[in-house]
N, C-alpha and C positions, 0 to 999 in steps of 0.2 A: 653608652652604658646608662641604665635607665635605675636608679639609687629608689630604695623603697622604702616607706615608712616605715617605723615598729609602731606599731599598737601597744597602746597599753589595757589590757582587761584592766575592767570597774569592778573594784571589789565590794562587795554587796555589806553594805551594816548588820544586812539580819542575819539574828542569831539564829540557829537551827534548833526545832526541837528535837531533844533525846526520843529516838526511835523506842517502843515498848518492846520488854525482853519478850522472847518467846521460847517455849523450849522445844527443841528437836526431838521428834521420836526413835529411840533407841532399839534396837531388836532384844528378844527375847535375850539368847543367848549372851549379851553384855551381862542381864542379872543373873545368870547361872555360873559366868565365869567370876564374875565380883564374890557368889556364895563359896563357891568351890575353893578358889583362889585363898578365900578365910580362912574356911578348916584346914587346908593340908598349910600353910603357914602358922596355924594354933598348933596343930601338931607334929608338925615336923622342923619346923623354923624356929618357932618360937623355945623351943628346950634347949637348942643349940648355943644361938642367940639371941636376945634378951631384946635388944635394943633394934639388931634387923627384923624382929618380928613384929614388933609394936609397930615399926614404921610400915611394915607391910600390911599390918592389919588394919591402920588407920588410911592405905590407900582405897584397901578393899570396902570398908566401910564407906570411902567417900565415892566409890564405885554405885555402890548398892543404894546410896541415897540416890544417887542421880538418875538412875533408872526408874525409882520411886518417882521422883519428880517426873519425869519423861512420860511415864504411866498416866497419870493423872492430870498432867498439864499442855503435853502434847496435844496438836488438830489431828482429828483422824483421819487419814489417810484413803480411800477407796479406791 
């Protein structure tokens, strides 16, 4: 019976640097469902409930920025 080492991996001192953020390109339809998604929540959610509509509305808003971002900040594509 022939018994094997372990190895130990050397763990490296250096620190890594932070990769730069990039932002993904989004499809159209993300900021059409993000707009859409607003109004009928302003007007249908929002009279009902008070409180599920503000939070719905502040998803949708954090929708529509991000596709703003995507827009502008995204690689194009070809």
């Amino acid at each position: 019976m022939v018994k094997r080492k372990r190895t130990q991996k050397q763990v490296s001192s250096k620190k890594k640097q932070p990769q730069r953020w990039h932002a993904t390109p989004l499809k159209g339809s993300f900021m059409a469902f993000s707009i859409l998604g607003f109004f009928v929540t302003a007007y249908l959610v929002y009279p009902m409930s008070q409180s599920y509509g503000v939070a719905f509305m502040i998803v949708f808003i954090a929708m529509f920025i991000a596709s703003l971002i995507s827009m502008t900040k995204a690689p194009l594509l070809e």
